[in-house]
N, C-alpha and C positions, 0 to 999 in steps of 0.2 A: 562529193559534198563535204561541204565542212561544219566538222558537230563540235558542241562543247556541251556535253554531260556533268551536271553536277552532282560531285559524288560525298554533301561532307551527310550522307544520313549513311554510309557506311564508315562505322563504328561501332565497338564495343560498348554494351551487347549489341547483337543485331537482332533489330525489331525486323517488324514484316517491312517496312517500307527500306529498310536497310537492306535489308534480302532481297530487294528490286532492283534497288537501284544498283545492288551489286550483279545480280544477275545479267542484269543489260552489259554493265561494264565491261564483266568476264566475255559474252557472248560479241559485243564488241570489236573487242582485240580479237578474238579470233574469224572475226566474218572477214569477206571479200567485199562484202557489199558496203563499207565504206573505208576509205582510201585513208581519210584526213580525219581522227580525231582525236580531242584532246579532255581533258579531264580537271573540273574545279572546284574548290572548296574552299570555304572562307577566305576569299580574295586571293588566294593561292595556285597556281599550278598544280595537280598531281601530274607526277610520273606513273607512280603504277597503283590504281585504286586496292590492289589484295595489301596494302602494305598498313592500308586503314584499318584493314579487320583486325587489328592484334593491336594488344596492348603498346608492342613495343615502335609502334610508329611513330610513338611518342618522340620516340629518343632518335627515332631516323630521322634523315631529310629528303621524304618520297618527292623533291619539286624539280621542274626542269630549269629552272631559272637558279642561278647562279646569288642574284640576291634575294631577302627574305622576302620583301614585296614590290613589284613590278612599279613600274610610273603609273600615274592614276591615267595619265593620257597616253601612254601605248597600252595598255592594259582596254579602255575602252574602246579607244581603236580596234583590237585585236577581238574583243565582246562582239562589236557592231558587224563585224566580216563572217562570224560562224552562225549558225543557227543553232540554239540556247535552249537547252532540253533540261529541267528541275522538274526529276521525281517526286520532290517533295516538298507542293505548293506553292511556293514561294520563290518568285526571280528575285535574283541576289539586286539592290538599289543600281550598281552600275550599268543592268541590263536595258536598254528601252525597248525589246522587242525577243520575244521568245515564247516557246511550250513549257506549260505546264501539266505534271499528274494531278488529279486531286482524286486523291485514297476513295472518301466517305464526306459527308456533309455532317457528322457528328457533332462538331461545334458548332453547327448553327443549329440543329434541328435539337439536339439534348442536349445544352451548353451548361445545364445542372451535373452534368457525369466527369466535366471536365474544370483541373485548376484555373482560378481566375486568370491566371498570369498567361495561360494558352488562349482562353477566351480575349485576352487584352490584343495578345500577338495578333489575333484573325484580324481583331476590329481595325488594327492600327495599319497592317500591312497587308488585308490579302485584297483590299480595294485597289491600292495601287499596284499589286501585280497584276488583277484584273484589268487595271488601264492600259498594260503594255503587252497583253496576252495577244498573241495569234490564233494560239489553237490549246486545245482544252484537251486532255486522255484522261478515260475513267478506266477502272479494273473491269466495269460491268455494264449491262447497257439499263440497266436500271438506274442506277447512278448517274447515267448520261443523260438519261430525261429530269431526275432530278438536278441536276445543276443546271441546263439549261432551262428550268420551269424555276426555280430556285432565284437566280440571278437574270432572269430574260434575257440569257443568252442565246444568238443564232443556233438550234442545234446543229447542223452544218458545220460550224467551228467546233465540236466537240466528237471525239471520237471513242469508241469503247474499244479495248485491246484487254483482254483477258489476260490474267496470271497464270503461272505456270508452276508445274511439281518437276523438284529433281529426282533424279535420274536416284540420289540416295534413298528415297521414300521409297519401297518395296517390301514383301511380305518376305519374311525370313524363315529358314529351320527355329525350331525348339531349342537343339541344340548350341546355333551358332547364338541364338538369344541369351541362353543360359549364362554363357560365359562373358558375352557385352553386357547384361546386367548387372553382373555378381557385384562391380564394384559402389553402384547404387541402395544393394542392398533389395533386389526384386527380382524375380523368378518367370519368366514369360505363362501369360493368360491367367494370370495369378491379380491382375491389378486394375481398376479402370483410370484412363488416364482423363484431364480436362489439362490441355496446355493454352494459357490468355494470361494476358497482364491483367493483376488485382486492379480492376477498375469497376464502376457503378453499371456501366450498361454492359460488360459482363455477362453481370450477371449469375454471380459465383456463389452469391449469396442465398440466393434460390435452390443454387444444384446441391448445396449442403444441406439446407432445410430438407429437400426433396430424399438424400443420401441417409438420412437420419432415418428415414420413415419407409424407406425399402424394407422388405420380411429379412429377420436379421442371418438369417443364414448366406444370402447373398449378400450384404455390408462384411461379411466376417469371410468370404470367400474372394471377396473382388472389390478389397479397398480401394477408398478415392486415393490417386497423387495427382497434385496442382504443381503445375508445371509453371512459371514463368516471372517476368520480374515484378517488384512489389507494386510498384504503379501509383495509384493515386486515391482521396478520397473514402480510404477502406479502414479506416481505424476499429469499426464495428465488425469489418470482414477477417480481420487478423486476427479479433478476439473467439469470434466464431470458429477460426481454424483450430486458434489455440486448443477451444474446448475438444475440438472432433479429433486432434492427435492425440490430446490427453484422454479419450475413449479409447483411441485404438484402433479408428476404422478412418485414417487416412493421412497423410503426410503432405508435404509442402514444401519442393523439392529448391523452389526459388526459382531464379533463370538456368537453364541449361546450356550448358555448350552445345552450338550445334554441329558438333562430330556426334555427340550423342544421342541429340533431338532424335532423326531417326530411326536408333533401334529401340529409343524408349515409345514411340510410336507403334513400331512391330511388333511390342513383345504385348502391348493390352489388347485385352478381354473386350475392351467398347469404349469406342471415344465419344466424350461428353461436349458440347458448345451451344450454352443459353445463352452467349449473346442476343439482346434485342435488336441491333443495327447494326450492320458490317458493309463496305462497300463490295466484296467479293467473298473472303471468309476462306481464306487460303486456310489455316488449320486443318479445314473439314476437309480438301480436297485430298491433304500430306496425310493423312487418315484413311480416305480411299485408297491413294495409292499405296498403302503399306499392307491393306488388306483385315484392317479393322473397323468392325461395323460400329455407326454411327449414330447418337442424337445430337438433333439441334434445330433451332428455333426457326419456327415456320415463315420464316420472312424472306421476300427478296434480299438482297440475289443469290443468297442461299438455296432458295427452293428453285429456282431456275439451273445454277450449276449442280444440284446433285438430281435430281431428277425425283425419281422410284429408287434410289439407292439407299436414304438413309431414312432412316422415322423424325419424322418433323412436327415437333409440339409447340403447343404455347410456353415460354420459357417463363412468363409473370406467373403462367397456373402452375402452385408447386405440387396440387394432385394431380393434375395432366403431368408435370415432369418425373412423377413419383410411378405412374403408370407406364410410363416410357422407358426409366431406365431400367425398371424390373423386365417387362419384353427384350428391350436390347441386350440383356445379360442373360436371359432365361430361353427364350426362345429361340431352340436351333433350327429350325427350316427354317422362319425368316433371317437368321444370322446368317444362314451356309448360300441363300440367296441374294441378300445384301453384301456379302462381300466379293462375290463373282460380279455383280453390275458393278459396284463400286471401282475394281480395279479395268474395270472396261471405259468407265465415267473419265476415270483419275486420265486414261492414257491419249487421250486428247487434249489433254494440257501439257503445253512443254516450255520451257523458257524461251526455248530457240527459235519459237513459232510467238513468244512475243516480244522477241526482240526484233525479227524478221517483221513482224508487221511494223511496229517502230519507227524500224527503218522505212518500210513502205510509206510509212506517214511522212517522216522528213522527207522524202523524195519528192511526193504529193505536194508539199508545202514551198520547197523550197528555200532559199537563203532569200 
C-alpha cells in the first residue's frame, strides 16, 4: 500500500499527539507490513520524521526533494495516489480524501477551556476536513460514540485504536532513581508527581486547592511537582503556583524532556490527573506502567482503561480529591495492590499493537 503519514505535530516539545504521531512514524519504518511510505508536513516532504523532534531540524534539510517546495500539481497528483493518514485532525487543503485522528471532542464540548483562536481553527477548518474524510480513529471507544453521536457520523466510518506505553515507562530501583533525579533536585518516593499542560479542564487548579488541605505531614513528606508546558488560560493558575512554591510544598518543573519524563514518573510516591475530559488519558496509563499508583477523574475513557487499578474521584469535588489523595499516599495495601494491577493494566498497551492495527485499518480501507 501506499501511505502518506503526516508528521508536522512532531515537534519540539512533544505533546501527546506528537508522541503518536511519532510513534506510528518510528514503528512504521521499521514494519514489514508496509512497503511504500512517505511522510508530510507543511507542504513538504519529510525524509526522516526523528529529525523533527530536536531543535536542530531547524537548521537541517530533513526533505527528499531536491527543491524547497514541489509543484502544486505533481504534489497533488502524488496526495491523490497514497492514502492520507493526519494524526492530528486536520487534512492538509491539498488533500481531497483521507484518514483522520481525532484525539477528544474538547473543543466542541468545553470550547470555554480553550484560546479563541483554536476554537476559530475547528469552526473554520474541521468541517471541510470532515467533507473529505473517509474514515475517522479515535484513541478510545468512548470517543468513537461520541464523534459519531456528535457529528452523525456512520459509526462504521469510525474506528477506536487504543494508545500505547513505551517500553521506557517501567518501575525502577531506588538506586538507579537516585542518581537520574539528583539533577532535578528530587530523591525517588520523596515527591507526588501531576504531569498536564497548565490548561482549565486540567484541572490543576482543584488538585492544588485539594494539596493545601491534605494533613500537613503528608504535603511536607510528598510534595506536589507539576510537570509540563505552561498551556493556556491559567493566569490565576500560575499565581496559585506561585503561592504553593513560595510555601514550600511544591514546584513547577515546566515541560520536561522526555528522556527524562520517565524516570520522573518512576521515582513518585502517586500520580495525580483531575482532568475533567481526556479522549484516552495516556498520562495515567505511563503511571501504571512505571509502577505508581494513581488518582484521577472518574470519567470515560479513563475509568474504562484503568479498570480497579487506580482510585477514581470526582476531580470538581475538592473534598472528594482531598480524600483521594490522602488514601493514595497513605494507604499501603491499597498502594501495594494498585501497583501490581496497574502494571499488569499498563502491559497490554504497546505502540506496536497500534500501529499494527493502523495499519490493519489502511489495508481495510484501502487506496
Amino acid at each position: 500500500m501506499r501511505i502518506i503519514l503526516q508528521v508536522d505535530a512532531i515537534r519540539p516539545p512533544l505533546t501527546g499527539i506528537g508522541r503518536y504521531a511519532w510513534e506510528l512514524a518510528r514503528h512504521y519504518q521499521a514494519t514489514e507490513k508496509l512497503r511504500a511510505v512517505r511522510y508530510f508536513a507543511d507542504g513538504r516532504w519529510i525524509a526522516d520524521p526523528d529529525n523533527l523532534r530536536t531543535a536542530q531540524s531547524k537548521t537541517r534539510r530533513p526533505f527528499l526533494s531536491t527543491s524547497r517546495w514541489l509543484a502544486r500539481r505533481k504534489l497533488a497528483l502524488r496526495l491523490r495516489s497514497h492514502l492520507f493518514h493526519s494524526p492530528n485532525y486536520f487534512l492538509p487543503p491539498q488533500v481531497n480524501s483521507g484518514i483522520v485522528t481525532v484525539h477528544d471532542l474538547s473543543v466542541f464540548k468545553f470550547p470555554e477551556t480553550h484560546p479563541l483562536e483554536r476554537i476559530r481553527q475547528f469552526e473554520k477548518a474541521f468541517t471541510f476536513t470532515l467533507s473529505r474524510c473517509r474514515h475517522i480513529i479515535t484513541d478510545s471507544e468512548s470517543t468513537r460514540l461520541e464523534v459519531a453521536d456528535y457529528f452523525n457520523w456512520p459509526l462504521e466510518r469510525v474506528t477506536a485504536i487504543p494508545l500505547g506505553v513505551g517500553a521506557d515507562f517501567h518501575p525502577r530501583s531506588p538506586s538507579t532513581l537516585k542518581a537520574q533525579l539528583f539533577s532535578l533536585g528530587l530523591t525517588p518516593a520523596s515527591y507526588a508527581l501531576c504531569v498536564s499542560t497548565l490548561e482549565p479542564r486540567k484541572r490543576i487548579s482543584n488538585l492544588i486547592d485539594a494539596y493545601r488541605r491534605i494533613p500537613a505531614t503528608l504535603r511536607t513528606s510528598y510534595p506536589l511537582v507539576l510537570a509540563g508546558s505552561s498551556g493556556w488560560l491559567n493566569d490565576n493558575l500560575l499565581a496559585q503556583i506561585q503561592v504553593a512554591e513560595e510555601e514550600g510544598w511544591l514546584r513547577y518543573l515546566g515541560y520536561v524532556d522526555e528522556s527524562i519524563l520517565p524516570v520522573l514518573y518512576a521515582g513518585a510516591r502517586a500520580f495525580f490527573f483531575p482532568s475533567i475530559y481526556e479522549g484516552f488519558g495516556l498520562p495515567v496509563l505511563e503511571s501504571l506502567a512505571s509502577g505508581v499508583p494513581v488518582l484521577a477523574s472518574d470519567r470515560t475513557p479513563i475509568r474504562n482503561i484503568v479498570e480497579d487499578a487506580t482510585f477514581l474521584t470526582d476531580s470538581n469535588d475538592v473534598d472528594a480529591l482531598v480524600t483521594g489523595i490522602t488514601e493514595v499516599l497513605s494507604n499501603e495495601s491499597w498502594r501495594s495492590a494498585a501497583i501490581l494491577r496497574g502494571i499488569e493494566i499498563a502491559k497490554r498497551h504497546s505502540w506496536a499493537n497500534c500501529a499494527d492495527r493502523t495499519i490493519d485499518l489502511y489495508q481495510r480501507i484501502g487506496v
